[in-house]
Jmol script that loads the backbone (N, CA, C; Angstrom):
load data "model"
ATOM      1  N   UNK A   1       5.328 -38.889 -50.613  1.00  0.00           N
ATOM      2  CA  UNK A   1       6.639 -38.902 -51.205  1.00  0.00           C
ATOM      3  C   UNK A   1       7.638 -39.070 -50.073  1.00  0.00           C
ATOM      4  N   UNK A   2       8.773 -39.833 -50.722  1.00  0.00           N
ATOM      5  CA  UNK A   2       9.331 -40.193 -49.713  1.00  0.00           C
ATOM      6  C   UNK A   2      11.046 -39.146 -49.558  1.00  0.00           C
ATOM      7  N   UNK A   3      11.541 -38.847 -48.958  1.00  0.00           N
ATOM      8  CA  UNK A   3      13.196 -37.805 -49.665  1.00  0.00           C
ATOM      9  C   UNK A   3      14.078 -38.903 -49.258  1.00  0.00           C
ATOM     10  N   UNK A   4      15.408 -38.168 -48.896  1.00  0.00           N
ATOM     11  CA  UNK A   4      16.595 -39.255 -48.794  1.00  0.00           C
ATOM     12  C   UNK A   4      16.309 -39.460 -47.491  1.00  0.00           C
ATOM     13  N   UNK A   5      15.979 -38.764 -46.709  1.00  0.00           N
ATOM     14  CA  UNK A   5      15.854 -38.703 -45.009  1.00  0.00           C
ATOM     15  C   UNK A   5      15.110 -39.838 -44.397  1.00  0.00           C
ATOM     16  N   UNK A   6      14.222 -39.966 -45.184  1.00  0.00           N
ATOM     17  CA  UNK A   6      13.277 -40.682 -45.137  1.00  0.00           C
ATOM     18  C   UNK A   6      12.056 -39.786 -44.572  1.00  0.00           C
ATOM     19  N   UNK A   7      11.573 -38.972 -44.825  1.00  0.00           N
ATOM     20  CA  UNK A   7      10.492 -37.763 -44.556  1.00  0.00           C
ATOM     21  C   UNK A   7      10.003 -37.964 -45.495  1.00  0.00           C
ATOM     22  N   UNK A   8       8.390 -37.833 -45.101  1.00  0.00           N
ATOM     23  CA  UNK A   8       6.910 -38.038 -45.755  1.00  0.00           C
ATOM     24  C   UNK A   8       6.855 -36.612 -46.278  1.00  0.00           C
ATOM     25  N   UNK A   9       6.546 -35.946 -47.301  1.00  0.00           N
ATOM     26  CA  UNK A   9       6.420 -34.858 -47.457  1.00  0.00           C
ATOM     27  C   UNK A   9       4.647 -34.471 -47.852  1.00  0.00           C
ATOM     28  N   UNK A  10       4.209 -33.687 -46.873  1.00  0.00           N
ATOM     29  CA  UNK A  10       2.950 -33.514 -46.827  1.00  0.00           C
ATOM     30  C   UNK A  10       3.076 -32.137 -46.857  1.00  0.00           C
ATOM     31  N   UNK A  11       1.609 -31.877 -47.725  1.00  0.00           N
ATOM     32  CA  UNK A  11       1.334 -30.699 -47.697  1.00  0.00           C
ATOM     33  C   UNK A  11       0.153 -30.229 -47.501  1.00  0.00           C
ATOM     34  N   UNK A  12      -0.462 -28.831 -48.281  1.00  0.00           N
ATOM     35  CA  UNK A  12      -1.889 -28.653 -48.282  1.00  0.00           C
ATOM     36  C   UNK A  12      -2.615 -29.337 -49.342  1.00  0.00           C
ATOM     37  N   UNK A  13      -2.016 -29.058 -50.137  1.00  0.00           N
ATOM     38  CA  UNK A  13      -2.875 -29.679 -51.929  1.00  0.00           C
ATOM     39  C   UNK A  13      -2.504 -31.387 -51.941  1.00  0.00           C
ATOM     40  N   UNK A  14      -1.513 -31.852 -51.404  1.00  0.00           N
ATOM     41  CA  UNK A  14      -1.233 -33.311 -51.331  1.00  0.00           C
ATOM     42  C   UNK A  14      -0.432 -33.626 -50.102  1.00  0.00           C
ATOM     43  N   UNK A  15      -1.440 -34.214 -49.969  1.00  0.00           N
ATOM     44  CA  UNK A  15      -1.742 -35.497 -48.399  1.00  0.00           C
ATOM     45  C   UNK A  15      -2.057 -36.454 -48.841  1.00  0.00           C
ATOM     46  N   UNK A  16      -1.160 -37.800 -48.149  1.00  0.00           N
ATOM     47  CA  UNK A  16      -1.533 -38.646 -48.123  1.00  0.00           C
ATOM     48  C   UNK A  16      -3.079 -39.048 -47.918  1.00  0.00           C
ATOM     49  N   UNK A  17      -3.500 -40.028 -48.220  1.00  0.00           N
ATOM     50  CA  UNK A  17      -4.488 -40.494 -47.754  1.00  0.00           C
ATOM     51  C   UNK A  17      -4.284 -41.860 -46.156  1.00  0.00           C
ATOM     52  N   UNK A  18      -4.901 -41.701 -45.453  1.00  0.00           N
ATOM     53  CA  UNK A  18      -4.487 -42.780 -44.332  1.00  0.00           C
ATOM     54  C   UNK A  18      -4.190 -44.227 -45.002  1.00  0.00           C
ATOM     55  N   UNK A  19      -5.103 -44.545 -46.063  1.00  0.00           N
ATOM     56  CA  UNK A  19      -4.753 -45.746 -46.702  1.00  0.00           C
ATOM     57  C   UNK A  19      -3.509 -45.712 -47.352  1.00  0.00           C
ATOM     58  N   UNK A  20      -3.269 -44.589 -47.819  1.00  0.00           N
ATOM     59  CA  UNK A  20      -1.695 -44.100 -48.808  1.00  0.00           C
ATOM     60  C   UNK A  20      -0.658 -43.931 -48.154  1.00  0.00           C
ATOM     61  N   UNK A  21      -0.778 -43.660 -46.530  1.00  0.00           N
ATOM     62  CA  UNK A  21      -0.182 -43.131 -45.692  1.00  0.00           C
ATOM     63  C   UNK A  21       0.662 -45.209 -44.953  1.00  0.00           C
ATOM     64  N   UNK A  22      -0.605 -45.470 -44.828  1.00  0.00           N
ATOM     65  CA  UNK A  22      -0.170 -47.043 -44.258  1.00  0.00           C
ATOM     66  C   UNK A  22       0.241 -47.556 -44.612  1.00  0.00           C
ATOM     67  N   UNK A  23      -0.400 -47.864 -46.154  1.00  0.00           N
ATOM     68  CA  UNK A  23       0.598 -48.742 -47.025  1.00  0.00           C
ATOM     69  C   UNK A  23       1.947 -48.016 -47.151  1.00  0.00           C
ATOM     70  N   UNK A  24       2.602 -47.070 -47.469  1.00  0.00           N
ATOM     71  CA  UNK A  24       3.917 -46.737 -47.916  1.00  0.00           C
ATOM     72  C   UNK A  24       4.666 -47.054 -45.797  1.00  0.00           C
ATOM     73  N   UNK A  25       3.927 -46.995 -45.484  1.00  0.00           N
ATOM     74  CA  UNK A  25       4.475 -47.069 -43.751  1.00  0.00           C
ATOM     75  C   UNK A  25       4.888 -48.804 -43.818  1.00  0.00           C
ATOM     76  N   UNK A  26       4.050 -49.816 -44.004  1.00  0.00           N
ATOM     77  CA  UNK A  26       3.682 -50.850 -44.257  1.00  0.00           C
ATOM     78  C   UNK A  26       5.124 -51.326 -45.419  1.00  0.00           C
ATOM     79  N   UNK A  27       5.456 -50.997 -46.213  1.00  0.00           N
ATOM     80  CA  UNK A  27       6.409 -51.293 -47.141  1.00  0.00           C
ATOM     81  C   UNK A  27       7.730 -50.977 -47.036  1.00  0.00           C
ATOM     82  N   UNK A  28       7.490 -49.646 -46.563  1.00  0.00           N
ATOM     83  CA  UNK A  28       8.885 -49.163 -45.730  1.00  0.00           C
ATOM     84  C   UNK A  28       9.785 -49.717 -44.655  1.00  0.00           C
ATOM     85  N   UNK A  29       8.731 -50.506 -43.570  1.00  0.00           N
ATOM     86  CA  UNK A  29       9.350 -51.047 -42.976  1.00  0.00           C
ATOM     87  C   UNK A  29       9.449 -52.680 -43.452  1.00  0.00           C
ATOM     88  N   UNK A  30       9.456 -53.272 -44.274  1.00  0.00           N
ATOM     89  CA  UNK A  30       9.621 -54.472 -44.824  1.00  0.00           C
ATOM     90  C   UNK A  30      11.010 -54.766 -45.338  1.00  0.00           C
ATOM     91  N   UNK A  31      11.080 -56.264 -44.839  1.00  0.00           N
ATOM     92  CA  UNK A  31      12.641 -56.248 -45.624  1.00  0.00           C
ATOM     93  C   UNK A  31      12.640 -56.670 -46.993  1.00  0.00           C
ATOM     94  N   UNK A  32      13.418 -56.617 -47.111  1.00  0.00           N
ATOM     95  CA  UNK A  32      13.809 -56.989 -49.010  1.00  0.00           C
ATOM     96  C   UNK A  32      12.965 -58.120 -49.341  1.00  0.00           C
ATOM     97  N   UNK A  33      12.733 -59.662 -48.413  1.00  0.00           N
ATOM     98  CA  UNK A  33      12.272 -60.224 -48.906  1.00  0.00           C
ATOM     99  C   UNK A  33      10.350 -60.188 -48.424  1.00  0.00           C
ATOM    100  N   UNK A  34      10.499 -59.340 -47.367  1.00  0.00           N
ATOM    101  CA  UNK A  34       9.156 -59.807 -47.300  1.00  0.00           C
ATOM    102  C   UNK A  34       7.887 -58.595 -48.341  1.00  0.00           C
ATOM    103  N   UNK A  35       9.001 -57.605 -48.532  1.00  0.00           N
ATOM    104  CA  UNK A  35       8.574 -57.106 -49.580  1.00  0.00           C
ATOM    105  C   UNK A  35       8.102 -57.412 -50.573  1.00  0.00           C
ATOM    106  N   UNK A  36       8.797 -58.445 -51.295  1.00  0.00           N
ATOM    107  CA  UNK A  36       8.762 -59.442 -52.658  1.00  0.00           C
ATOM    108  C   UNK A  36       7.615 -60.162 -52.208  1.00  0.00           C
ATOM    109  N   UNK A  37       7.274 -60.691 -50.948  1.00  0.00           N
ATOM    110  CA  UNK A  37       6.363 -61.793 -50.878  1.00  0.00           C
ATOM    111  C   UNK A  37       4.887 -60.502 -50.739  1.00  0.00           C
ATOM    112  N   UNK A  38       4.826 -59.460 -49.984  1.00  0.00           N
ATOM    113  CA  UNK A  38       3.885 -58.578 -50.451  1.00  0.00           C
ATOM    114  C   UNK A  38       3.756 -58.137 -51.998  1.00  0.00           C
ATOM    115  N   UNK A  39       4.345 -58.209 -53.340  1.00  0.00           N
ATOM    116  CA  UNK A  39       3.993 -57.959 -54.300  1.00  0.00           C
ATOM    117  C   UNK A  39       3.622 -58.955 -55.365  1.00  0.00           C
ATOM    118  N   UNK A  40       4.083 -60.144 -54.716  1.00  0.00           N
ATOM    119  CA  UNK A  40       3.281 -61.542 -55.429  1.00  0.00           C
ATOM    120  C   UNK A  40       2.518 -61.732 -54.810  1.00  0.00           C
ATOM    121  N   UNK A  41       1.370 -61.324 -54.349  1.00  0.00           N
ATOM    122  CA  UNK A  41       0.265 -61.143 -52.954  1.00  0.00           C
ATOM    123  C   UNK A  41      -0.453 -60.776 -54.898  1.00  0.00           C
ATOM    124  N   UNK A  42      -1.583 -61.514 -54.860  1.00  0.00           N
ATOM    125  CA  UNK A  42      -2.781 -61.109 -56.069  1.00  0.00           C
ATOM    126  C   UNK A  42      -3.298 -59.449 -55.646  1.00  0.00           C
ATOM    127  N   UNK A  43      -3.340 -59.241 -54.726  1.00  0.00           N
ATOM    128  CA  UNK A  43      -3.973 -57.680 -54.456  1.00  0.00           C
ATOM    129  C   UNK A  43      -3.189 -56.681 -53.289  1.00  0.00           C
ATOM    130  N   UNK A  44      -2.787 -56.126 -53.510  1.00  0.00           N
ATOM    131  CA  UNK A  44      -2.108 -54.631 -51.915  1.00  0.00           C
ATOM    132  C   UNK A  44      -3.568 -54.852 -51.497  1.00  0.00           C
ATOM    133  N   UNK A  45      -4.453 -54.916 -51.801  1.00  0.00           N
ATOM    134  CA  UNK A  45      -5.604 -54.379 -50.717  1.00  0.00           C
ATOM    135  C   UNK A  45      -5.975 -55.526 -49.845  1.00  0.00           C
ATOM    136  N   UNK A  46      -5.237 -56.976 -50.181  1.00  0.00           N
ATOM    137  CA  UNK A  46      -5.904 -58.096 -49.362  1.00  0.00           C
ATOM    138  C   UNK A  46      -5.308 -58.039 -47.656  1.00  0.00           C
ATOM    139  N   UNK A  47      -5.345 -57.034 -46.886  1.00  0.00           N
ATOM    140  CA  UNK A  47      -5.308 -57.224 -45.495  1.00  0.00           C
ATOM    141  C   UNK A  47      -5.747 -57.491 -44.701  1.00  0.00           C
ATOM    142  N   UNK A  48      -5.483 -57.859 -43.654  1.00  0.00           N
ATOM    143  CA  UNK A  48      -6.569 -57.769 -42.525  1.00  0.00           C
ATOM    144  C   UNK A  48      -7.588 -56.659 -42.086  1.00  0.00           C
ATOM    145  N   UNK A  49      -8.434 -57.436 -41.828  1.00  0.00           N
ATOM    146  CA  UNK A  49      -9.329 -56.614 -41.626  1.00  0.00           C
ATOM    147  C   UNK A  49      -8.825 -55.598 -40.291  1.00  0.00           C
ATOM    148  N   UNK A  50      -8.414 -55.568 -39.580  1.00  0.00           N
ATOM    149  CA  UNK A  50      -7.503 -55.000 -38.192  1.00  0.00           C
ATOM    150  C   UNK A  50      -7.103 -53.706 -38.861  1.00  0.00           C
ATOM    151  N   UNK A  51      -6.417 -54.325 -39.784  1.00  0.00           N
ATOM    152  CA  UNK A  51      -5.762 -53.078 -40.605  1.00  0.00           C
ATOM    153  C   UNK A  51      -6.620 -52.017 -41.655  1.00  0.00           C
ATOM    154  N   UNK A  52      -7.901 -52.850 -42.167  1.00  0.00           N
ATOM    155  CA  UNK A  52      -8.678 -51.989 -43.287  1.00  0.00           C
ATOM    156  C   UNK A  52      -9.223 -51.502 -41.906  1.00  0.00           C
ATOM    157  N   UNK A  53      -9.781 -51.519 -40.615  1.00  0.00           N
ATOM    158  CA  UNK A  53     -10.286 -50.561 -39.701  1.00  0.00           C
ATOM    159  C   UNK A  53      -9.414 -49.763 -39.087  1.00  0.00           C
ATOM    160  N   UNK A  54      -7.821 -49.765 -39.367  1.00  0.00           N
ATOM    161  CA  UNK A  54      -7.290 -48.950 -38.222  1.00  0.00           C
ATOM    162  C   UNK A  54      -7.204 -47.333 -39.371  1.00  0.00           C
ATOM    163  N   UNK A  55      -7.555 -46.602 -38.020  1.00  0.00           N
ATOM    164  CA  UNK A  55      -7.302 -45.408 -38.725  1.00  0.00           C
ATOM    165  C   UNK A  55      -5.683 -44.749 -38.054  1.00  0.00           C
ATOM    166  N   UNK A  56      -5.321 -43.265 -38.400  1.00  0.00           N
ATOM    167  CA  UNK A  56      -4.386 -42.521 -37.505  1.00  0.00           C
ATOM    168  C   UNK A  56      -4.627 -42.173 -36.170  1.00  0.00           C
ATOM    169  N   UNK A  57      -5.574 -42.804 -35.564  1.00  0.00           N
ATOM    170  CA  UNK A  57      -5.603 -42.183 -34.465  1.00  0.00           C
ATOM    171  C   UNK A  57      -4.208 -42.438 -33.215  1.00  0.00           C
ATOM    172  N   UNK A  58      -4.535 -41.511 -32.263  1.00  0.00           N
ATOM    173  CA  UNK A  58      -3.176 -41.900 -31.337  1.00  0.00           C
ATOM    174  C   UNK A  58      -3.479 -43.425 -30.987  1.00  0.00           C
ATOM    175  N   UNK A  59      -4.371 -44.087 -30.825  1.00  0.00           N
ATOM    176  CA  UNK A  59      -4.446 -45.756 -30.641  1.00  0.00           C
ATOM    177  C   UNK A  59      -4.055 -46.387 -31.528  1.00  0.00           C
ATOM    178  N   UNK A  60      -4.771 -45.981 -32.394  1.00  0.00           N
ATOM    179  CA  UNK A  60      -3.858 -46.745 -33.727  1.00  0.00           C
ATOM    180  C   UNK A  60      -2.319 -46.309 -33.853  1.00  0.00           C
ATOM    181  N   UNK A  61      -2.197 -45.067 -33.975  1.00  0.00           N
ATOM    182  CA  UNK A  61      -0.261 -44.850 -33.792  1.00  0.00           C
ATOM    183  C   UNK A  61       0.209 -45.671 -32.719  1.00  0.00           C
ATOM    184  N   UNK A  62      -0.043 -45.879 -31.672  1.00  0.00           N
ATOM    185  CA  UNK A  62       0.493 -46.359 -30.601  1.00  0.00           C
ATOM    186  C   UNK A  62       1.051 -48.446 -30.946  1.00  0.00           C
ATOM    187  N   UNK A  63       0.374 -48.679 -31.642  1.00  0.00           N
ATOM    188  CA  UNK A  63      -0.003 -50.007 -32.092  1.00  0.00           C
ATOM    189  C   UNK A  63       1.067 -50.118 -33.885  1.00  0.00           C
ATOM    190  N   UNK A  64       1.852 -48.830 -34.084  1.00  0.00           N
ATOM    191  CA  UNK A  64       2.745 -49.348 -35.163  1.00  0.00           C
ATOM    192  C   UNK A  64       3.739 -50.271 -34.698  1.00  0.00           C
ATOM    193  N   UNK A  65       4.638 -50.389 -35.531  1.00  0.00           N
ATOM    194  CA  UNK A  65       5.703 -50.733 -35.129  1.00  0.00           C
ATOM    195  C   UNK A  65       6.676 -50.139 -34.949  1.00  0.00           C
ATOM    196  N   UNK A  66       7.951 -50.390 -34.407  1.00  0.00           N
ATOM    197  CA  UNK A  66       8.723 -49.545 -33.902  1.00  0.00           C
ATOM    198  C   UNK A  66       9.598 -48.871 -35.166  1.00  0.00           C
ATOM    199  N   UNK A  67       9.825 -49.199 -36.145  1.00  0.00           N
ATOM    200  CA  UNK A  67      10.325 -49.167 -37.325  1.00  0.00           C
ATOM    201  C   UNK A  67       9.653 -47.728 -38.393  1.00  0.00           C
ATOM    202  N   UNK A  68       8.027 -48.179 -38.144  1.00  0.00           N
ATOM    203  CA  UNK A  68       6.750 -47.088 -38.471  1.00  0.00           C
ATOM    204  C   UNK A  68       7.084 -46.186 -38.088  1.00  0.00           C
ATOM    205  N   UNK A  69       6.651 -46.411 -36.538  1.00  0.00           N
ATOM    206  CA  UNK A  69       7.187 -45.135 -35.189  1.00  0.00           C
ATOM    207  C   UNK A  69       8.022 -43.874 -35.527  1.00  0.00           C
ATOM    208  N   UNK A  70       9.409 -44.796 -35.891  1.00  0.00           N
ATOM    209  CA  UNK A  70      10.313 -44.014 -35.495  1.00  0.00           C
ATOM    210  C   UNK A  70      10.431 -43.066 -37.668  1.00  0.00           C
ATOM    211  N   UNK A  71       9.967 -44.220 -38.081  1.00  0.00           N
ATOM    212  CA  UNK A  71       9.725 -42.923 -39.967  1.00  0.00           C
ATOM    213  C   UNK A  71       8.907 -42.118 -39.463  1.00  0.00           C
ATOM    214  N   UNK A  72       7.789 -41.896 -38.481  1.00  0.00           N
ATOM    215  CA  UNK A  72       6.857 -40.955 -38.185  1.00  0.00           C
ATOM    216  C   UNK A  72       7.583 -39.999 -37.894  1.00  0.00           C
ATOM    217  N   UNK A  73       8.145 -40.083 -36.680  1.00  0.00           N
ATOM    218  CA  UNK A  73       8.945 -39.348 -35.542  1.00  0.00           C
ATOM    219  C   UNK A  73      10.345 -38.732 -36.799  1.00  0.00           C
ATOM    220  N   UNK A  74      10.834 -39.437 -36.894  1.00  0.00           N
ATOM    221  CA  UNK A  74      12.146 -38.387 -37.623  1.00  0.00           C
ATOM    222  C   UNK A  74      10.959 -37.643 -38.987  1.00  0.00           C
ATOM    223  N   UNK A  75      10.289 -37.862 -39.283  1.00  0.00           N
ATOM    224  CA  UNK A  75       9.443 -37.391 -40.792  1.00  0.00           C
ATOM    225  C   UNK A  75       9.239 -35.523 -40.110  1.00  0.00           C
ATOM    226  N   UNK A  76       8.346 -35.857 -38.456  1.00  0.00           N
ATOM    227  CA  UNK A  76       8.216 -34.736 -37.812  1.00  0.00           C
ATOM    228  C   UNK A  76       8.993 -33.945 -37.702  1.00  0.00           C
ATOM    229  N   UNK A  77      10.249 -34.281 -37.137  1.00  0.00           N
ATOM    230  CA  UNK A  77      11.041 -33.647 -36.737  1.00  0.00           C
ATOM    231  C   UNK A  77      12.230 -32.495 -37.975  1.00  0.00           C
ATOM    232  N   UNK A  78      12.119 -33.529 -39.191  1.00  0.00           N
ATOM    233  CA  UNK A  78      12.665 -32.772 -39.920  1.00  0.00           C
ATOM    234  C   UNK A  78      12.020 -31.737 -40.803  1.00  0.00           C
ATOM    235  N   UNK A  79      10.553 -32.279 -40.397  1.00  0.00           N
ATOM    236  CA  UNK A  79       9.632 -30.601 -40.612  1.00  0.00           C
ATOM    237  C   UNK A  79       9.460 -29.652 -39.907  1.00  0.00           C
ATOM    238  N   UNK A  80       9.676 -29.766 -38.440  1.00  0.00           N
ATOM    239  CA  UNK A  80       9.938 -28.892 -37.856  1.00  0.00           C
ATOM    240  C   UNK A  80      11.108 -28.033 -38.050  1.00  0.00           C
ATOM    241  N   UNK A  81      11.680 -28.663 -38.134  1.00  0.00           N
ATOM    242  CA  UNK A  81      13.270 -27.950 -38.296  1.00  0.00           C
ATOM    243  C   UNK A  81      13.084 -27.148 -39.722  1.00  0.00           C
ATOM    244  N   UNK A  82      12.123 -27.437 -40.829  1.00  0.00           N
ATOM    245  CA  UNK A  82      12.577 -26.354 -41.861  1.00  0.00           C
ATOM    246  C   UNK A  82      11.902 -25.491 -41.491  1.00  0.00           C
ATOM    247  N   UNK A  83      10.869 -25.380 -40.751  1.00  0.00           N
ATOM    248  CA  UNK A  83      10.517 -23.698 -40.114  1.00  0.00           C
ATOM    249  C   UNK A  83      11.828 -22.753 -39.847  1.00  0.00           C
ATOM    250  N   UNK A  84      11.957 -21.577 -40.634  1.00  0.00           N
ATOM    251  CA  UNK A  84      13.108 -20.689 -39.955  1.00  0.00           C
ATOM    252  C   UNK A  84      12.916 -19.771 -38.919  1.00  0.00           C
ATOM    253  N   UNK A  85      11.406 -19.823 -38.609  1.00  0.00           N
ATOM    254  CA  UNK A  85      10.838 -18.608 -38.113  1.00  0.00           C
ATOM    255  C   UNK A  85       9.602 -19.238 -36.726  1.00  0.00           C
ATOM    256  N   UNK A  86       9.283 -18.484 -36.166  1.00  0.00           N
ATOM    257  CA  UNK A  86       8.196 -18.549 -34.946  1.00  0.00           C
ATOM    258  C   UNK A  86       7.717 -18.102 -35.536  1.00  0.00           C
ATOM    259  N   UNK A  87       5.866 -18.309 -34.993  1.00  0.00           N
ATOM    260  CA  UNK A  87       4.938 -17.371 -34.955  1.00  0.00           C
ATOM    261  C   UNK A  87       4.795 -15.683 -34.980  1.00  0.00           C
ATOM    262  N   UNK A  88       5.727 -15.718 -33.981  1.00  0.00           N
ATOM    263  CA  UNK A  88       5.676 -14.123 -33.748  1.00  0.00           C
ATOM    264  C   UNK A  88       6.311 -13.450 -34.758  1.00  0.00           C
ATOM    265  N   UNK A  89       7.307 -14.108 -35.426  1.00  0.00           N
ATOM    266  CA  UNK A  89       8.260 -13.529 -36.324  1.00  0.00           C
ATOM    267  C   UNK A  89       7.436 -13.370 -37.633  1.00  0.00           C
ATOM    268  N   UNK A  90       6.771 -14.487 -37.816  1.00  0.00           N
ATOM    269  CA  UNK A  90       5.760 -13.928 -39.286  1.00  0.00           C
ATOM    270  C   UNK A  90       4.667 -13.780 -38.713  1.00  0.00           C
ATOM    271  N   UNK A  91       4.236 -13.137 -37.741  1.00  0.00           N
ATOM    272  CA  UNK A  91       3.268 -12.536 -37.521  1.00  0.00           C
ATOM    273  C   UNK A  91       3.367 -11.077 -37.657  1.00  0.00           C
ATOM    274  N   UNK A  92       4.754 -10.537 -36.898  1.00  0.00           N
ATOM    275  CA  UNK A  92       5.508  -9.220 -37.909  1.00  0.00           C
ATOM    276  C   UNK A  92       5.774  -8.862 -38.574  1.00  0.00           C
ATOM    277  N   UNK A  93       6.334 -10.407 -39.906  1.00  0.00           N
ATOM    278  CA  UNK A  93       6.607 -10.011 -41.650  1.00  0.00           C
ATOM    279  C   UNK A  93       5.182  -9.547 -42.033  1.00  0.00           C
ATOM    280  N   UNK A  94       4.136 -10.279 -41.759  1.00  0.00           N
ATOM    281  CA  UNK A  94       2.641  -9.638 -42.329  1.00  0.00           C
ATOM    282  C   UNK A  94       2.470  -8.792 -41.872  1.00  0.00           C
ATOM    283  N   UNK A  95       2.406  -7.979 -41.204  1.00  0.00           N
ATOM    284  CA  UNK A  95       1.833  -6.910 -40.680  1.00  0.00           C
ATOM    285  C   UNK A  95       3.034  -5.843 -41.317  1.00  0.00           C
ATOM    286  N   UNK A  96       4.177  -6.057 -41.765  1.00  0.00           N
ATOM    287  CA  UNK A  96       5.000  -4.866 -41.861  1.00  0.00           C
ATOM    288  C   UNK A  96       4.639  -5.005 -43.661  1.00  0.00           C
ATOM    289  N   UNK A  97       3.674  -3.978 -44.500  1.00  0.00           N
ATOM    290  CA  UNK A  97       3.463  -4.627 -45.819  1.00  0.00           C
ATOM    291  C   UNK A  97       5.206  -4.211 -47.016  1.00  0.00           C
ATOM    292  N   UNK A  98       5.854  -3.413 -46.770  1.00  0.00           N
ATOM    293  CA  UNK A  98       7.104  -3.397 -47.546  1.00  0.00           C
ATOM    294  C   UNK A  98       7.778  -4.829 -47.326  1.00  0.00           C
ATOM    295  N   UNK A  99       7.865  -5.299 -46.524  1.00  0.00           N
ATOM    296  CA  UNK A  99       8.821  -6.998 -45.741  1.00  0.00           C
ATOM    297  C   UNK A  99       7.857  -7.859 -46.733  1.00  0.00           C
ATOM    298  N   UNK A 100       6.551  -8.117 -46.451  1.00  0.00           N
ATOM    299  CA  UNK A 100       5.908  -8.661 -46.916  1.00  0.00           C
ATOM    300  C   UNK A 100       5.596  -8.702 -48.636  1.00  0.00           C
ATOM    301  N   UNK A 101       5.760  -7.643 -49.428  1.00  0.00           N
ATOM    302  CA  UNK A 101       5.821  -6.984 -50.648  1.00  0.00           C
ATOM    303  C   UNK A 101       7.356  -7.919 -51.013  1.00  0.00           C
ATOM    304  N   UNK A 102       8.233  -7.992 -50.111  1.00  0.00           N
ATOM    305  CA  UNK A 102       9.380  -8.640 -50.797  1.00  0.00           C
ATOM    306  C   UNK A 102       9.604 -10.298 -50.759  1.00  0.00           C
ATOM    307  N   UNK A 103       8.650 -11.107 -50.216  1.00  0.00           N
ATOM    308  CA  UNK A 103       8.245 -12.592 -50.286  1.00  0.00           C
ATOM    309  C   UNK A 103       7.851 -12.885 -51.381  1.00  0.00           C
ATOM    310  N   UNK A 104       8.459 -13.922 -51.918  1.00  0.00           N
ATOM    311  CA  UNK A 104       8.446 -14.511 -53.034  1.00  0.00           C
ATOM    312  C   UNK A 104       6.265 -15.011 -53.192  1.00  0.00           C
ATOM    313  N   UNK A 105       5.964 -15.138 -54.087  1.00  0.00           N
ATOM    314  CA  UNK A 105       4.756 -15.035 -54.245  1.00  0.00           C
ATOM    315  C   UNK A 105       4.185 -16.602 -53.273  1.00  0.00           C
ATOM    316  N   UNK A 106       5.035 -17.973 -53.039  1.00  0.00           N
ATOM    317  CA  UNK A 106       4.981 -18.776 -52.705  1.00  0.00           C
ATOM    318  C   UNK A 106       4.645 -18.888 -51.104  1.00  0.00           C
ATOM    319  N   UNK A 107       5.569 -17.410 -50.838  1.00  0.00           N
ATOM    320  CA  UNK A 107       5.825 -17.247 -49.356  1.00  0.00           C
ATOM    321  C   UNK A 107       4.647 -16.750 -48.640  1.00  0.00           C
ATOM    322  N   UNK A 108       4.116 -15.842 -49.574  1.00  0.00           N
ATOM    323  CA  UNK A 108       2.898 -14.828 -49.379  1.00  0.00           C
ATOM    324  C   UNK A 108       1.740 -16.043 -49.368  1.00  0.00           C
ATOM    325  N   UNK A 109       1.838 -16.882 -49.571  1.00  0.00           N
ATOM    326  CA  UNK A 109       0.380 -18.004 -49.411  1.00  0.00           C
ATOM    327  C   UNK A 109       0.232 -18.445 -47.951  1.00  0.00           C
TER     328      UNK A 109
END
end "model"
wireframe off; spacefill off
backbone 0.3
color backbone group
């Protein structure tokens, strides 16, 4: 899923798949028209073969484009940022069980 930011929103129960992950990477960075010419394409799956072998690895990341790159890079960054807390800090909400007793049931997972 994509937000206004342009952040991938991943989770535990839904993750992309690398194929799910490329293609929306793959479309995203397309312009208006070459978009159109990818959906009168008879199949999304007819790629190169380059591409049905590349996986996520850092070689393969290294080899996006700069456009990819940089949806990766801000996607990261604005997940980092919704952390409110360090390690250490909810490593103390759990351990203190009244603090913990008051987390929404979502939080407690």
């Amino acid at each position: 899923m994509v937000g206004e930011e342009g952040a991938f929103v991943l989770g535990w129960d839904e993750v992309l798949t690398e194929e799910e992950l490329s293609v929306t990477l793959k479309v995203l960075s397309m312009s208006e028209e070459e978009f159109k010419e990818y959906k009168e394409q008879d199949g999304w799956e007819d790629d190169s073969e380059e591409e049905e072998n590349s996986t996520l690895s850092n070689e393969a990341l290294s080899r996006l484009k700069t456009p990819c790159k940089k949806l990766l890079h801000d996607s990261v960054l604005l997940t980092l940022e919704s952390y409110r807390s360090d390690l250490k800090a909810d490593q103390d909400l759990l351990s203190n069980k009244e603090a913990y007793e008051k987390l929404s049931r979502r939080e407690q997972q």
